[in-house]
LUMVEXZA-380914 format. One record per residue: residue in one letter; residue number from 1; x, y, z of N, C-alpha, C in turn. Coordinates in steps of 0.2 Angstrom, whole numbers. Example, Ala and Ser with C-alpha at 12.3 -4.5 7.8 and 13.67 -1.06 7.14 Angstrom:
> residu  num  n.xx  n.yy  n.zz  ca.xx  ca.yy  ca.zz  c.xx  c.yy  c.zz
> A  1  66  -28  39  62  -22  39  66  -16  39
> S  2  64  -11  35  68  -5  36  64  0  39
***
This chain:
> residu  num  n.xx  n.yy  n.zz  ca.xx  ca.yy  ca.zz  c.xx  c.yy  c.zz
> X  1  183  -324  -184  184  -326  -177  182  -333  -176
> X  2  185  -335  -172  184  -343  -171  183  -345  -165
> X  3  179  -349  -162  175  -350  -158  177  -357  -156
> X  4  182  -357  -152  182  -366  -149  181  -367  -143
> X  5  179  -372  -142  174  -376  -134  175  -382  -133
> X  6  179  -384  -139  181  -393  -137  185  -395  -131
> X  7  190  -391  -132  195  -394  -127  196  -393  -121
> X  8  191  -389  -117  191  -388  -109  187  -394  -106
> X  9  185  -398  -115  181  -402  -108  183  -412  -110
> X  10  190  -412  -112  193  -417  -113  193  -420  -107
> X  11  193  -418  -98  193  -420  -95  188  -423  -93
> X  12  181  -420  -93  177  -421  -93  173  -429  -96
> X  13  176  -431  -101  174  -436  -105  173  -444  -105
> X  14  177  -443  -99  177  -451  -96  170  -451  -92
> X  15  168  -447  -89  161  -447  -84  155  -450  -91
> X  16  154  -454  -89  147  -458  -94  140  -458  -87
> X  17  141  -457  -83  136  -460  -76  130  -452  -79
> X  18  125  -454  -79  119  -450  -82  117  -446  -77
> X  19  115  -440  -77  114  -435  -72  108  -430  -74
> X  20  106  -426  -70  99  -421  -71  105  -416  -74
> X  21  100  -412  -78  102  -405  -81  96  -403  -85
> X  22  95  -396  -84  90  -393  -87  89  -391  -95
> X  23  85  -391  -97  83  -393  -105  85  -385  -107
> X  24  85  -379  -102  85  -372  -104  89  -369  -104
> X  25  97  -374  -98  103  -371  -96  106  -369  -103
> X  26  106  -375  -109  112  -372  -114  110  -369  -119
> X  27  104  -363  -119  102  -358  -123  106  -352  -120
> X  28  109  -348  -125  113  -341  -121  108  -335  -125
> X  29  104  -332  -120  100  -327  -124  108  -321  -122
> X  30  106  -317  -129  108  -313  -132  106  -306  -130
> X  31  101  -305  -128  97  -301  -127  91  -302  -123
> X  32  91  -297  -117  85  -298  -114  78  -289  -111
> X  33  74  -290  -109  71  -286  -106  73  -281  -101
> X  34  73  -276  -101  74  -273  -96  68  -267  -93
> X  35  73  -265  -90  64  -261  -86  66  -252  -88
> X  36  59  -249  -93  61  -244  -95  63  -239  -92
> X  37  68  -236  -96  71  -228  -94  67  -222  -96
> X  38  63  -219  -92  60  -212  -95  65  -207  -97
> X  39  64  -202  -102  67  -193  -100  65  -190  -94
> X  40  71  -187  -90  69  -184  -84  65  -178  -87
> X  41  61  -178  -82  56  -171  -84  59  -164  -80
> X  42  66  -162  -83  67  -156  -86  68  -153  -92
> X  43  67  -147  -92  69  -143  -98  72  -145  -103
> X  44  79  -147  -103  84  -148  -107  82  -154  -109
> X  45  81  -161  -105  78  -166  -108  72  -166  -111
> X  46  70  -163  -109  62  -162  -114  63  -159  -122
> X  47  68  -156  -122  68  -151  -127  73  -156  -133
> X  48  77  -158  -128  81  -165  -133  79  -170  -135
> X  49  75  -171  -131  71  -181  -130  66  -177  -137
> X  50  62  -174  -134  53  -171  -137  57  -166  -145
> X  51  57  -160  -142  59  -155  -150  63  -157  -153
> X  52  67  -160  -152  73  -159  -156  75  -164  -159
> X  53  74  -171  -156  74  -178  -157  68  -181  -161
> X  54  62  -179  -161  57  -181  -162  52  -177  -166
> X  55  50  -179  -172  48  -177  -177  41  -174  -176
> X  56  35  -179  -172  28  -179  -173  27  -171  -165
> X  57  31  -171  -161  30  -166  -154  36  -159  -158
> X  58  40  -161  -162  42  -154  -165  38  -151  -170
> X  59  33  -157  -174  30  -151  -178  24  -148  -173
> X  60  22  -152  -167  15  -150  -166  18  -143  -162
> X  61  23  -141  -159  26  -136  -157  27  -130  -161
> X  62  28  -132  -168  26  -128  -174  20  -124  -177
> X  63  18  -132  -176  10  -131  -178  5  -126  -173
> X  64  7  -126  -167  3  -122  -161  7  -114  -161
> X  65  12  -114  -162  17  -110  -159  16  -103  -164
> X  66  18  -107  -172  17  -104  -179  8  -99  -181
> X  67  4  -106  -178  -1  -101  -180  -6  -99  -174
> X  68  -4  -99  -170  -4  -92  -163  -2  -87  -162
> X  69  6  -89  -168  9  -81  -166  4  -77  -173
> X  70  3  -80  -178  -2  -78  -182  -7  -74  -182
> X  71  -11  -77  -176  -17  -73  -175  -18  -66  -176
> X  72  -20  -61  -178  -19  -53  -177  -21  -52  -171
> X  73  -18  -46  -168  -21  -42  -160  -25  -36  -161
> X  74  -29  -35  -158  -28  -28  -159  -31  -25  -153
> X  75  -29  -17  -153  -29  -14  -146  -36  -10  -148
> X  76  -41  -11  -141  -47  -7  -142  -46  0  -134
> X  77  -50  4  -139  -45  12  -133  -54  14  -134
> X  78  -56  16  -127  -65  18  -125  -69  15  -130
> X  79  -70  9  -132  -74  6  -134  -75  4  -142
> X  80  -70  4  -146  -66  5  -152  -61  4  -154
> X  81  -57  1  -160  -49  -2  -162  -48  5  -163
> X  82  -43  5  -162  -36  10  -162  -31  9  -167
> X  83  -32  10  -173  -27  9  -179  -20  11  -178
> X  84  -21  17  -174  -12  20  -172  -12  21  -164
> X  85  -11  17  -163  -9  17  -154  -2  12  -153
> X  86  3  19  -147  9  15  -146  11  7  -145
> X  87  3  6  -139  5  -1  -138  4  -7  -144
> X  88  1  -5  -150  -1  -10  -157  9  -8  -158
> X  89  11  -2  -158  15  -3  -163  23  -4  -159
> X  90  21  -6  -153  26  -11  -148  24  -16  -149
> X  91  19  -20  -150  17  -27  -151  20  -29  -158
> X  92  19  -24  -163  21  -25  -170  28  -26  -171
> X  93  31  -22  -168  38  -21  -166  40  -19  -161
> X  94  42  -28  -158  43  -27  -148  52  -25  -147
> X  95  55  -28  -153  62  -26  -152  67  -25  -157
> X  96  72  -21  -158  76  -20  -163  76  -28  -168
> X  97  79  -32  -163  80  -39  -166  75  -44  -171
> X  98  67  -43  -167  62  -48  -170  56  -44  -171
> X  99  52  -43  -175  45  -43  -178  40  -47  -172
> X  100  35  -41  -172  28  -45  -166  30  -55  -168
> X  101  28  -56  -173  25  -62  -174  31  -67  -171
> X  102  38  -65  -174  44  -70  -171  45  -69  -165
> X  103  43  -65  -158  44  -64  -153  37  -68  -149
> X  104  31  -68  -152  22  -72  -151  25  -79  -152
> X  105  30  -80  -158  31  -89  -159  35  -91  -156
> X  106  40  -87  -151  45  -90  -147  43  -90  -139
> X  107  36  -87  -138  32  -87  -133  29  -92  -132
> X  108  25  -92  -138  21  -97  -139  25  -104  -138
> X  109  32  -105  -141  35  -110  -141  38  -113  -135
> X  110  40  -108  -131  43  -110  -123  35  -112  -121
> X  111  31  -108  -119  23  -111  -118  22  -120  -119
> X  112  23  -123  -124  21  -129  -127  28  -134  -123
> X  113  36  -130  -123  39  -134  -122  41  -136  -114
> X  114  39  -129  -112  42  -129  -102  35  -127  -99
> X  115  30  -125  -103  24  -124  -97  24  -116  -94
> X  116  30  -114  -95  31  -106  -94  32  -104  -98
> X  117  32  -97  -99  35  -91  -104  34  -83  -100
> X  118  40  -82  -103  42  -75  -99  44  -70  -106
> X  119  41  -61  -103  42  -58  -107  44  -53  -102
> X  120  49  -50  -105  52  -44  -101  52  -39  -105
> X  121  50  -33  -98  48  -26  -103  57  -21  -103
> X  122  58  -17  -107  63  -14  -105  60  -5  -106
> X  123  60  -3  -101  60  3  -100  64  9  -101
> X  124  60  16  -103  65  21  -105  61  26  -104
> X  125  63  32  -100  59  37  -96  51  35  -93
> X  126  52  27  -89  47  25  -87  41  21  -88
> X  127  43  21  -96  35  19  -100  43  12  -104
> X  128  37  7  -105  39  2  -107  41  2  -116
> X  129  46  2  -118  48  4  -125  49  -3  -130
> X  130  52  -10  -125  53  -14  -130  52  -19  -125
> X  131  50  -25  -130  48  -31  -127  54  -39  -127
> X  132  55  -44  -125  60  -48  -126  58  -53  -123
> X  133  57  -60  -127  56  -68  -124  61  -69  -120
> X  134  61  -73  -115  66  -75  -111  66  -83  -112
> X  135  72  -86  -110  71  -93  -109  69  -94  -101
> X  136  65  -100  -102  62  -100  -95  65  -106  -91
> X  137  69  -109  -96  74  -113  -89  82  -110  -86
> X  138  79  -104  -87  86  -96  -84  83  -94  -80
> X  139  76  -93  -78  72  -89  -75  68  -97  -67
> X  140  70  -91  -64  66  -94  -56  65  -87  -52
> X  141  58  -90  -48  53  -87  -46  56  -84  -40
> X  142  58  -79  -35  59  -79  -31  50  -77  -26
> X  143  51  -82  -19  44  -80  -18  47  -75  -11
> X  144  40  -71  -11  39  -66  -6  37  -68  0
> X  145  36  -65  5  33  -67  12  27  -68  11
> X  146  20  -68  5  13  -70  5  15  -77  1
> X  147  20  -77  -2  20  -86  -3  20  -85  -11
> X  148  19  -79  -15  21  -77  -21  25  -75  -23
> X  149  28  -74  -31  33  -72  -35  36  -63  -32
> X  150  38  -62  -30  41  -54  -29  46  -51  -32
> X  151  50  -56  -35  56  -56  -38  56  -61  -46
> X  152  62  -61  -50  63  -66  -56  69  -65  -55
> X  153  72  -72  -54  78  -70  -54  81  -77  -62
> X  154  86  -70  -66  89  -71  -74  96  -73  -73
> X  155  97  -82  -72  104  -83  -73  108  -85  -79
> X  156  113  -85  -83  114  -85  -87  124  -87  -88
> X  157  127  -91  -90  136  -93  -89  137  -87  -82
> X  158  133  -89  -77  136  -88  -70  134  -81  -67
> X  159  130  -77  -72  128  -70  -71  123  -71  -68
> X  160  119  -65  -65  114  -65  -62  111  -60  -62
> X  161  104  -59  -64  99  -52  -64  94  -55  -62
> X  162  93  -48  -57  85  -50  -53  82  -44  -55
> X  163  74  -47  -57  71  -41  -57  66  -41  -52
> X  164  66  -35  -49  57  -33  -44  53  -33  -46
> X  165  46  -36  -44  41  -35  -48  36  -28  -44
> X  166  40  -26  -41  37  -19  -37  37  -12  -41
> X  167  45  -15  -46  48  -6  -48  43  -3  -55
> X  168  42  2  -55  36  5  -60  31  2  -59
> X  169  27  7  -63  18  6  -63  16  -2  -68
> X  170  24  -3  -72  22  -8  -74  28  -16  -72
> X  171  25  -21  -72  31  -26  -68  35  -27  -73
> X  172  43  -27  -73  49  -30  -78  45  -35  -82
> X  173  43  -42  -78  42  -47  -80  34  -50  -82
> X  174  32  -54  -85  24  -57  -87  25  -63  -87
> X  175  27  -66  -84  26  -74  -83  18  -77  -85
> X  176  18  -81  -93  11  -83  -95  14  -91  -92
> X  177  8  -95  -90  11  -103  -88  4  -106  -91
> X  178  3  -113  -91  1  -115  -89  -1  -120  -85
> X  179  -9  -122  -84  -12  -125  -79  -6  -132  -76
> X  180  -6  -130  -69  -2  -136  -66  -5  -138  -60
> X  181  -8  -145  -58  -12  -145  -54  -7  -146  -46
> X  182  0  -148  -47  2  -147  -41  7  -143  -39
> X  183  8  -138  -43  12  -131  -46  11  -125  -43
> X  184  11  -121  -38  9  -114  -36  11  -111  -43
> X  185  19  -111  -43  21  -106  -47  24  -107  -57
> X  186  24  -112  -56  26  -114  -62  21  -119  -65
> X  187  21  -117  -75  16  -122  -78  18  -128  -81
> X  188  12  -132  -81  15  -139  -84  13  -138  -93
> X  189  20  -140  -96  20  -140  -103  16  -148  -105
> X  190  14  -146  -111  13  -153  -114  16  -158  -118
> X  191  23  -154  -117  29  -162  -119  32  -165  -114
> X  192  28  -160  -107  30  -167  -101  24  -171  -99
> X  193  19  -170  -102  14  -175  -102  13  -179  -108
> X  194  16  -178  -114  15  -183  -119  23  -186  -118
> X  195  28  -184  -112  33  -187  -113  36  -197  -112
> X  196  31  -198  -110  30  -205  -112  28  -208  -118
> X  197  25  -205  -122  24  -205  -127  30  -205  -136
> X  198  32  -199  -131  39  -197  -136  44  -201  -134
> X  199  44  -205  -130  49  -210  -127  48  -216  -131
> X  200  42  -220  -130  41  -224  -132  41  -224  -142
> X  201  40  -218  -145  39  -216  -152  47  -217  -153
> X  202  52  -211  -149  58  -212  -150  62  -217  -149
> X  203  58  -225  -145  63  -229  -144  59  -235  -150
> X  204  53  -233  -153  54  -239  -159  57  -236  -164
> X  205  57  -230  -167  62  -227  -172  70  -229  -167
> X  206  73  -231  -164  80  -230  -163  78  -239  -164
> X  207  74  -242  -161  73  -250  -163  74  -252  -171
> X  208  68  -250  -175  69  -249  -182  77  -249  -187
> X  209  80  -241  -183  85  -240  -185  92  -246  -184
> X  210  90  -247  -177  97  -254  -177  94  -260  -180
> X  211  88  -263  -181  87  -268  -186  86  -266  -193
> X  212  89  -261  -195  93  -260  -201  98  -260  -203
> X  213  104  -257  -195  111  -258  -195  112  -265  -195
> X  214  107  -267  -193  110  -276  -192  108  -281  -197
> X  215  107  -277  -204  106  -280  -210  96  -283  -209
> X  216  94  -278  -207  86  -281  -205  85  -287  -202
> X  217  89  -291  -198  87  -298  -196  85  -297  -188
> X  218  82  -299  -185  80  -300  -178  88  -304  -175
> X  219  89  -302  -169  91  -307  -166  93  -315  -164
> X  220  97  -317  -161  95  -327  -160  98  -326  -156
> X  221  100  -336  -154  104  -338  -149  109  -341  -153
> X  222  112  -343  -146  118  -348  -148  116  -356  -143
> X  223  115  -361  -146  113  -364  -143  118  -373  -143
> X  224  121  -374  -135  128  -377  -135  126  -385  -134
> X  225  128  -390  -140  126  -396  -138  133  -398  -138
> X  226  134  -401  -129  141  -405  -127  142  -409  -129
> X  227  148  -414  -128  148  -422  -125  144  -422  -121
> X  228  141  -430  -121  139  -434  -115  143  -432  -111
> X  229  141  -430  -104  141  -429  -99  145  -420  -99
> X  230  143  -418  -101  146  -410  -101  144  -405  -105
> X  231  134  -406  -103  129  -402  -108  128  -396  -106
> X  232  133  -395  -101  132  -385  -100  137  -382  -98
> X  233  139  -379  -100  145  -372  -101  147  -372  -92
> X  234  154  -371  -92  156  -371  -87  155  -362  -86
> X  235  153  -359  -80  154  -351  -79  157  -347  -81
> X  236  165  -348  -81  170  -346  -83  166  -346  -93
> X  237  165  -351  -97  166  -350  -103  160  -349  -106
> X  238  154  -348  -100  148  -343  -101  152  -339  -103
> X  239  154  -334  -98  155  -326  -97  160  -325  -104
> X  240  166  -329  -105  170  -327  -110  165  -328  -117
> X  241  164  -330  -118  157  -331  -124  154  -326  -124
> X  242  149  -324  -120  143  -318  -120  150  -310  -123
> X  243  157  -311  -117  162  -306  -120  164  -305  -127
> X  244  164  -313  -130  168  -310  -137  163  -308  -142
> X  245  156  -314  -140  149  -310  -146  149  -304  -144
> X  246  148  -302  -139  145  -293  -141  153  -288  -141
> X  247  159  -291  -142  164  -288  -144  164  -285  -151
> X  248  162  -292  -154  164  -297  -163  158  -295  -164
> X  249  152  -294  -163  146  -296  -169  140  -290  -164
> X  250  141  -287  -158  136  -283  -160  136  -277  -159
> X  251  131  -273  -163  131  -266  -165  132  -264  -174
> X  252  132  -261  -176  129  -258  -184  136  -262  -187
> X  253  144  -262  -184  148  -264  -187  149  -271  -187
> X  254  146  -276  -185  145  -283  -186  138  -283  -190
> X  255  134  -283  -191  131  -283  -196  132  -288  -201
> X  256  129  -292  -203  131  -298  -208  138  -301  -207
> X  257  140  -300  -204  148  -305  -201  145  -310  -199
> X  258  150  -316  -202  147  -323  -201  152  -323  -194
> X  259  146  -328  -191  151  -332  -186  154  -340  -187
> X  260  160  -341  -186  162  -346  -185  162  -349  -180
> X  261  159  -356  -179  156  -360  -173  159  -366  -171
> X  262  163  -368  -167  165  -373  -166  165  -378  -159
> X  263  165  -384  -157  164  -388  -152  157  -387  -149
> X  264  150  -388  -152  147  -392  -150  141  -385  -149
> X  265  145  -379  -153  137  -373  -153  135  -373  -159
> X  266  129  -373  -158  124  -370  -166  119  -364  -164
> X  267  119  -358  -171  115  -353  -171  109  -357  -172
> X  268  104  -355  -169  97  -352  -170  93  -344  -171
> X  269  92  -344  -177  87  -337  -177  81  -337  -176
> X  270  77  -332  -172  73  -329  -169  68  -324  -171
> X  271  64  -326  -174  62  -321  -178  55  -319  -177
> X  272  53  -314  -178  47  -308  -174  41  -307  -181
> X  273  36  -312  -178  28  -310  -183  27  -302  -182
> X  274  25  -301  -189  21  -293  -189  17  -291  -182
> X  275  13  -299  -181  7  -298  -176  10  -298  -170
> X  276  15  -299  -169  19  -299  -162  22  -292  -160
> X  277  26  -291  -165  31  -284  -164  29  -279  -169
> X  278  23  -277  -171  21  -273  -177  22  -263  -174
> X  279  29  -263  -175  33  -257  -171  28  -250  -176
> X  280  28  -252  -181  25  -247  -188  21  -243  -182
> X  281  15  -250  -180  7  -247  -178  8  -246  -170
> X  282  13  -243  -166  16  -242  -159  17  -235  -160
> X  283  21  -236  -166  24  -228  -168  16  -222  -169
> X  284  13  -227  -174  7  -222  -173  3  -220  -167
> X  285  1  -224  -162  -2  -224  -159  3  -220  -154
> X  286  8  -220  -154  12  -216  -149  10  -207  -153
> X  287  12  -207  -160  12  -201  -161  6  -197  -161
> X  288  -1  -201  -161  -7  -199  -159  -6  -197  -152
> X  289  -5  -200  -145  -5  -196  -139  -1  -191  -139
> X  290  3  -189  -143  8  -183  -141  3  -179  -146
> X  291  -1  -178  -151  -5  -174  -153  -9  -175  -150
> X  292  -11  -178  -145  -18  -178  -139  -15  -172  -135
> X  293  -8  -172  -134  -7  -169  -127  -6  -161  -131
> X  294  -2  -161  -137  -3  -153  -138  -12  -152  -141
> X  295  -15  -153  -143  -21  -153  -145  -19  -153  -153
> X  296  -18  -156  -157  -18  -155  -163  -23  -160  -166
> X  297  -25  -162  -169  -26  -167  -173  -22  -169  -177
> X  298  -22  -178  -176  -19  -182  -180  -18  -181  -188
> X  299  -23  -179  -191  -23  -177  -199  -21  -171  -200
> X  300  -19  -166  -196  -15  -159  -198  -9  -166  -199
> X  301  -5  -168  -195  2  -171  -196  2  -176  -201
> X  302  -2  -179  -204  -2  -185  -210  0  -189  -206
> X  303  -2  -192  -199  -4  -199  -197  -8  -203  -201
> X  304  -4  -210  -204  -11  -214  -208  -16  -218  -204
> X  305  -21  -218  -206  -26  -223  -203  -31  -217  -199
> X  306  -30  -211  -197  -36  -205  -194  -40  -205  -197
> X  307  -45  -208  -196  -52  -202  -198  -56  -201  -194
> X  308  -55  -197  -188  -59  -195  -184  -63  -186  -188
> X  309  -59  -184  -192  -62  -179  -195  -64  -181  -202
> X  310  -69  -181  -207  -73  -183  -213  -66  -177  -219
> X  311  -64  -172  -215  -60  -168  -221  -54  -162  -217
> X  312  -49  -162  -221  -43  -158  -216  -48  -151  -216
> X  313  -53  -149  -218  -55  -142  -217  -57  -142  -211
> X  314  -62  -148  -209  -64  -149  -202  -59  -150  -196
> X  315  -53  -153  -196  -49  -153  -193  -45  -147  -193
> X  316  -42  -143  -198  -40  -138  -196  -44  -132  -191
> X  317  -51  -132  -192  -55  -127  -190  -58  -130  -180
> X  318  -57  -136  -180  -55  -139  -174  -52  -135  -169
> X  319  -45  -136  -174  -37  -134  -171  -37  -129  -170
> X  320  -41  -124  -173  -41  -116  -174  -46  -115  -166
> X  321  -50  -119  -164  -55  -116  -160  -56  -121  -154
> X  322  -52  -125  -152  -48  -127  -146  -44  -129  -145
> X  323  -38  -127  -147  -32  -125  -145  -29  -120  -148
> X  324  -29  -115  -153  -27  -109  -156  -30  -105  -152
> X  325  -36  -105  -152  -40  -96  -150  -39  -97  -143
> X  326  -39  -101  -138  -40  -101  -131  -33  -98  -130
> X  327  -28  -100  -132  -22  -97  -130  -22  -91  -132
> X  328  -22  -89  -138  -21  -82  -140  -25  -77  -135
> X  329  -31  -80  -132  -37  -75  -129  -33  -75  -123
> X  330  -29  -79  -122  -28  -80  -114  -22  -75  -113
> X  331  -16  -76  -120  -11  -71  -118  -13  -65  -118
> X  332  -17  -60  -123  -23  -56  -127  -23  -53  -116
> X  333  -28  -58  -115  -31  -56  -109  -24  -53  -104
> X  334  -19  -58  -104  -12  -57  -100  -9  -52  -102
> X  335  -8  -48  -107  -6  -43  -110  -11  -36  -106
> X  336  -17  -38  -110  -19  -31  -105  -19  -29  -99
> X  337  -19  -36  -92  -19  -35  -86  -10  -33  -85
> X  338  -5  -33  -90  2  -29  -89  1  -23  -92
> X  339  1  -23  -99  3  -18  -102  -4  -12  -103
> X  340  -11  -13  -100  -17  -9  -104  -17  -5  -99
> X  341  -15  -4  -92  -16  0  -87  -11  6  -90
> X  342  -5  6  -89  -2  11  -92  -5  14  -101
> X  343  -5  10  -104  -7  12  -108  -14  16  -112
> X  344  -18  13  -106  -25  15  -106  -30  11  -110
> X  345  -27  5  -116  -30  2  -120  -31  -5  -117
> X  346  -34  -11  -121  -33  -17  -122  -31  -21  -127
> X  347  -30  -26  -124  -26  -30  -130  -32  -37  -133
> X  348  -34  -38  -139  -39  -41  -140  -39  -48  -146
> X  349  -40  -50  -148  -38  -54  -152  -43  -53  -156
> X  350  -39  -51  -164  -44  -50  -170  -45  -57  -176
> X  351  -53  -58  -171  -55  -65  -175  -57  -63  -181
> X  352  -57  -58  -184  -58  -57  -193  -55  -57  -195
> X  353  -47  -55  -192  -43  -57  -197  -39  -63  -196
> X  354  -44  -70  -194  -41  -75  -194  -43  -80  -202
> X  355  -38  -80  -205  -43  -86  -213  -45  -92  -211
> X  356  -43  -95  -206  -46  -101  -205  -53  -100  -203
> X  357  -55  -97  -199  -62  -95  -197  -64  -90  -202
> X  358  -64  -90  -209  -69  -85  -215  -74  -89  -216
> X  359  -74  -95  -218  -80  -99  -216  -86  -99  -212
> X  360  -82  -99  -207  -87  -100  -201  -90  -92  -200
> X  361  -87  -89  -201  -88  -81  -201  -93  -79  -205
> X  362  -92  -81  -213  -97  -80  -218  -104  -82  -217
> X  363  -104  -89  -215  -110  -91  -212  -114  -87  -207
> X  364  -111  -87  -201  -113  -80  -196  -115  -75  -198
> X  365  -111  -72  -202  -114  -65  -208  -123  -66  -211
> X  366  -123  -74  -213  -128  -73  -219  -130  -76  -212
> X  367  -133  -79  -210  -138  -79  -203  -140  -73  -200
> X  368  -135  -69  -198  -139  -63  -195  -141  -58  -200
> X  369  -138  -57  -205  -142  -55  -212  -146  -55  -213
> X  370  -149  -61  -215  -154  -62  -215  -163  -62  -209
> X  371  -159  -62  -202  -164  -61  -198  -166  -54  -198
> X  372  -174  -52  -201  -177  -48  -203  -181  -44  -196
> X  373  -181  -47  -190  -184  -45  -182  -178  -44  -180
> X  374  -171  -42  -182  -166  -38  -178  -164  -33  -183
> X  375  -165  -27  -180  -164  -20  -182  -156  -19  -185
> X  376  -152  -14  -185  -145  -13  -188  -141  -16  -183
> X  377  -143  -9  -179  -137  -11  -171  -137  -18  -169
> X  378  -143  -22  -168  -142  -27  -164  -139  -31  -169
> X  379  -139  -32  -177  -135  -36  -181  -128  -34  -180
> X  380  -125  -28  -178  -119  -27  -177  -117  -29  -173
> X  381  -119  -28  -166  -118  -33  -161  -116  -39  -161
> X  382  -121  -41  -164  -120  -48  -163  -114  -53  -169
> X  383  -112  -48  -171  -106  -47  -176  -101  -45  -173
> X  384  -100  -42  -167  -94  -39  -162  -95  -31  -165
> X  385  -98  -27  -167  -96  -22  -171  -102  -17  -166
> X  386  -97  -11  -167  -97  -5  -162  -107  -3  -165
> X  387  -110  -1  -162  -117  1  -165  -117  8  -170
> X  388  -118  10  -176  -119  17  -179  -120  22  -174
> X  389  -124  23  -168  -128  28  -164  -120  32  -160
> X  390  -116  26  -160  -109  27  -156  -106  32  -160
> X  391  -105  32  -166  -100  36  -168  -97  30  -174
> X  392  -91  31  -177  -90  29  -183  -88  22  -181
> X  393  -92  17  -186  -92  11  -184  -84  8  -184
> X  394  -82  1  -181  -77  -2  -179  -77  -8  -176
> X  395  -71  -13  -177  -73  -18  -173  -73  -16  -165
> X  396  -76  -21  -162  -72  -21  -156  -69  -26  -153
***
């Protein structure tokens, strides 16, 4: 392509009388600033921008999601674990479809991603037989006359199901959320509070990426030296200029395409120090707040540069004991205030049979082992374990 400017200003040429003009007018920036665009904070957005898009907020949704459903449950019935109780063997198998664990990771997974999660019971001669995740950007609350939920209502390609939360002993639905400080009814997720975060990680990787399409070079100008007396672009062949460069040369498929320059422009490149633009060390620091906001630690993800833990054992066992257990205990807890009343039992969380805490387990073992002024019972106890006097020993 070819680039001429000579001749609009033959006219121009006879003027020699010397006049004011600005040193800045005949730089044509290429590229400028603008004012950033966040992901709106719905569902759908969050889950495109954040999960789906975004490498460092999809695993931490794995990493929470995967080993929460993990944790074992177990159901305690007058004072004792229940090896064969209906409600263990709904939880193990809550549906034709999915295994306890893949119905706990798709809970746990809405949980991390919308703040909500919803579990519906389905029923058969009254008693509650099979269990089902719902998506929770298909479900809204309908409120009652005290200003709470008395309904869910399930919309779906233009269908609609409402469930009562009045009908049976036990409610259709169990809305787990979390904490939203300006929310009655809905919770706030953690990839809408690291969603700044995931934005800015998502716009240096897209940055990254186009200064590769463009053959790794930074940007420049075009910078127009006139005749005497016609040192700055008429309007009209501003606007045409700025049209044909971003026609001709920008985007992945201009890339290395020379340009041809004629009538009085010359290219200037523009180029960006480490220490100015060092997008590497933006991207980290971005993917560390978004494991700030699921709780993970940075060294489960292989961020370089973290040492706030001395070894991944210590960070793993972190993770396992504020942000893994708190949840589990919480749903654990949520379970039994829906499902324990009918079924007479509780739902509990079995911290034996977590491996990440065998360590910290074994320790506790050989500490109260060893103290010689606590009798049997009171070492069991303090171990979680039913007392001999009881009947046959058990956790609780």
């Amino acid at each position: 392509m070819r680039l001429s400017l000579a001749d609009p200003f033959r006219a121009l040429r006879p003027r020699a009388a010397e006049k004011k003009a600005s040193a800045a007018r005949p730089l044509i920036a290429l590229a400028g600033p603008r004012a950033p665009v966040w992901t709106p904070r719905d569902y759908a957005s969050l889950a495109r921008a954040g999960f789906e898009r975004n490498v460092v907020a999809y695993r931490c949704v794995r990493l929470v999601a995967e080993a929460a459903a993990s944790a074992p449950l177990k159901i305690v019935e007058d004072g004792a674990v229940a090896c064969d109780h209906p409600l263990k063997a709904l939880l193990e198998r809550p549906n034709p479809d999915q295994s306890g664990a893949e119905l706990f990771e798709a809970l746990y997974g809405f949980l991390q991603t919308a703040g909500n999660a919803y579990l519906e019971a389905a029923f058969l001669d009254g008693a509650a037989r099979e269990l089902y995740a719902l998506r929770p950007d298909r479900m809204k609350a309908r409120l009652g006359p005290r200003g709470w939920p008395d309904a869910y209502e399930y919309s779906v390609g233009g269908r609609k199901v409402l469930f009562r939360m009045d009908e049976g002993a036990i409610a259709p639905i169990l809305h787990l959320k979390l904490f939203h400080p300006t929310n009655d009814h809905y919770g706030l997720s953690p990839l809408e509070a690291a969603a700044a975060p995931v934005d800015l990680h998502n716009a240096a990787t897209a940055w990254n990426k186009a200064l590769l399409d463009n053959a790794a070079r930074p940007s420049g100008a075009l910078v127009y030296k006139g005749p005497e007396g016609a040192e700055s672009l008429a309007p009209e062949q501003f606007e045409r200029l700025k049209a044909e460069l971003a026609e001709t040369y920008a985007g992945p498929a201009g890339a290395g395409r020379p340009i041809v320059l004629d009538g009085g422009l010359d290219w200037r490149q523009m180029s960006l120090s480490p220490a100015d633009m060092d997008f590497m060390e933006a991207k980290n620091a971005a993917a560390r707040e978004i494991a700030l906001a699921f709780g993970v630690p940075p060294m489960l993800l292989g961020i370089p540069g973290d040492n706030t833990y001395s070894n991944y054992r210590e960070a793993n066992l972190a993770f396992w004991k504020q942000t893994v257990l708190p949840l589990v205990k919480k749903t654990a807890a949520a379970l039994t205030g829906w499902l324990g009343r009918a079924f007479g039992a509780r739902v509990e969380c079995d911290l034996a049979g977590i491996e990440a805490l065998a360590a910290e387990r074994d320790a506790l073992w050989a500490r109260v082992s060893a103290a010689d002024f606590l009798d049997e019972d009171e070492k069991r106890a303090m171990l979680g374990l039913a007392p001999r006097a009881g009947g046959e020993a058990g956790d609780v």
